[in-house]
N, C-alpha and C positions, 0 to 999 in steps of 0.2 A: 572276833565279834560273833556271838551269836543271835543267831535266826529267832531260833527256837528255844525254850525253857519251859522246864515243868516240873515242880515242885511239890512231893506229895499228893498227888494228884488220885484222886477214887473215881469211879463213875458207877453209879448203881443205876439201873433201871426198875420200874416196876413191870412188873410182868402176872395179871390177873392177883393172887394175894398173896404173889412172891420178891422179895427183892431178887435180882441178879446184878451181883457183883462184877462187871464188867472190867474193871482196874481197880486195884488195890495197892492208893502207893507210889506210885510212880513216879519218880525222879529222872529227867534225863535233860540234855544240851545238845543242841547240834548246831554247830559253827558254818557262819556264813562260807559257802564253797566246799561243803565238804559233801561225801557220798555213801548214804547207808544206807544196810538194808536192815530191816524188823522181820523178824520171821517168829513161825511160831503156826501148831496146829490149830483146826477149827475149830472156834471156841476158845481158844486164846487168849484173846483181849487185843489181838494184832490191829484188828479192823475198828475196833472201839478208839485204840490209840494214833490210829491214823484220819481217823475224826474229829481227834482235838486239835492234833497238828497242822490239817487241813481249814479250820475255820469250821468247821460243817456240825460242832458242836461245844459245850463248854463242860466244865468238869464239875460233877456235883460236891468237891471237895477241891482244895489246895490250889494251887497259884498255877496261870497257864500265862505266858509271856508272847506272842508271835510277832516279829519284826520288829521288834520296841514295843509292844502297846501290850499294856496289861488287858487281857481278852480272858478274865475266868468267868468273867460276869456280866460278858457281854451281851446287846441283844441280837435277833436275826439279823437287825441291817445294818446294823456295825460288824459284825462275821461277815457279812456278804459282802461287805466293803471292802473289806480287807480280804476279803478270796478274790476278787475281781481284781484285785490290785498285784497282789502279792504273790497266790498260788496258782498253779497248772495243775492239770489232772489226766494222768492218762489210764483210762480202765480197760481191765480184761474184754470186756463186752462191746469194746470200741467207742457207743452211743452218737454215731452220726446221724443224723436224718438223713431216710433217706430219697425224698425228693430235694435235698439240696447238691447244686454238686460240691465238686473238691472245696473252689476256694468261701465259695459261700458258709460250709461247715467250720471251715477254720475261721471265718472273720466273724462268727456268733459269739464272741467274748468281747469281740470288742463293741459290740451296738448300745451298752451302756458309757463307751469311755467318752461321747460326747465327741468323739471324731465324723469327719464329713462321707459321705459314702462312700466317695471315692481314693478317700485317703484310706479307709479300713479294706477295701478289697486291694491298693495297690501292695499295704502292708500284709494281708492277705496271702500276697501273690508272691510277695519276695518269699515268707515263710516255708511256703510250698515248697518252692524250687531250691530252699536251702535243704531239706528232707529227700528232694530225688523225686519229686512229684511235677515234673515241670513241662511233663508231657502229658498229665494227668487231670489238668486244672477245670476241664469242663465236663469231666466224669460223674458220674454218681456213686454212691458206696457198692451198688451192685453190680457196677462194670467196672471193681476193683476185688483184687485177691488178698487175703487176710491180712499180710505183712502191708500191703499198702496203704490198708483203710489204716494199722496200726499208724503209718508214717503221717495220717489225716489226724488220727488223734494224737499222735506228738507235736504236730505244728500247732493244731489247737492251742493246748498247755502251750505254746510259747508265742504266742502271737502277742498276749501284753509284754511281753518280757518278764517273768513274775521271778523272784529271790527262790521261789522252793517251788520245785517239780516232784508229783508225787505219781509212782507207779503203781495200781495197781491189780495185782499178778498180772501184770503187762505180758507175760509171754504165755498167757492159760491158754488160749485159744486158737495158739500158732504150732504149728509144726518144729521142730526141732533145730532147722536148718534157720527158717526164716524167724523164730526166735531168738537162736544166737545174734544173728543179723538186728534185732529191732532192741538186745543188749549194747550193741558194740554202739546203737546211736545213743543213750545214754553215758554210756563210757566216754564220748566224743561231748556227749551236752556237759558232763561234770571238768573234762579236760578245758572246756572254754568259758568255766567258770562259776558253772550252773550249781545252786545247791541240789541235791539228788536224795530224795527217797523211795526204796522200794519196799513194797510189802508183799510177802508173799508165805506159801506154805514150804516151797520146796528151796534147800537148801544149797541147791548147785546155783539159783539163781541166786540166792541172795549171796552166795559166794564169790561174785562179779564184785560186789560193794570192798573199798576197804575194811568198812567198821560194819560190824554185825552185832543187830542186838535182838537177844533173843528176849521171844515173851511167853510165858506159859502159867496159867491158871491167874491170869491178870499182873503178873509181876515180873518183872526184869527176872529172868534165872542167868542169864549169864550175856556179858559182852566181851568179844572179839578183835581183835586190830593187825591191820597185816602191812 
């Protein structure tokens, strides 16, 4: 069963009194449970393509599918419905606040699902402590080290439970050691069932993913399977 479908898919931007072509075309699937990564240089169309997938935009051409619901023509708060519901996000940049501590950052997804306060920080709380954060929980982002604030924004992306977890270049800002390390919890998230995408430039990471697909000058050049 798949997640994701996208069908011929363009995305033009205007840009002052130029079109930019952002995706050209674009046909792909990605089945519920599985683990890929998009890679592709600056400029790419990586980051345009993981915007449609993400909910966070629609396609100025052809068919976009996410979860079952035809979303080409959606509007913002039917995207946002379905990001709330369905997707995780975890970014390079982290994006915690930071006068919040640990569990408060991670239960800011949930304050629209209409849960009681106390039910969204105890779910909150288990999150945390499944990531390694459980001696962390009254912290702030700046009395924590890279890889851990990363582990605040994994919990985040999984506090609804969402179908598609999206990375990305989740290890730009981490050192090498503690990058492997915040791979191996997605390798662990797709092992327990999680759909898994990563976007990224660099090729060693996306070589963690089974299925690799590459994107350059807005168009699929070539996919991979291992």
């Amino acid at each position: 069963m798949s997640v994701a479908r996208l069908e011929d898919v363009a995305k033009t931007y205007r840009v002052g009194d130029q079109d930019i072509h952002a995706l050209r075309g674009v046909s792909l699937e990605i089945d519920d449970g599985e683990f890929v990564a998009i890679v592709g240089p600056s400029g790419s169309g990586k980051s345009t393509l993981m915007h449609l997938l993400g909910c966070l935009d629609t396609p100025s051409s052809g068919r976009m599918e996410i979860c079952g619901q035809d979303l080409s023509r959606a509007s913002r708060d039917r995207l946002a419905r379905t990001r709330n519901r369905d997707i995780g996000f975890v970014f390079q940049s982290f994006n915690l606040l930071p006068r919040l501590d640990v569990v408060a950052n991670i239960e800011l997804p949930l304050l629209y699902s209409g849960l009681r306060a106390a039910d969204r920080r105890r779910r909150a709380e288990e999150v945390a402590r499944s990531v390694g954060l459980g001696e962390r929980l009254r912290n702030r982002p700046t009395q924590l080290s890279g890889g851990q604030c990363q582990r605040v924004a994994v919990a985040r992306a999984l506090v609804n439970n969402p179908r598609i977890v999206f990375g990305d270049e989740p290890t730009g800002n981490l050192d090498s050691t503690t990058g492997r390390l915040v791979l191996d919890m997605f390798r662990d998230l797709h092992k327990s069932g999680k759909t898994i995408v990563l976007v990224t430039h660099d090729r060693d990471v996306a070589a963690v993913a089974p299925r690799v697909i590459e994107i350059r000058d807005g168009k699929i050049s070539r996919e991979t399977r291992s």
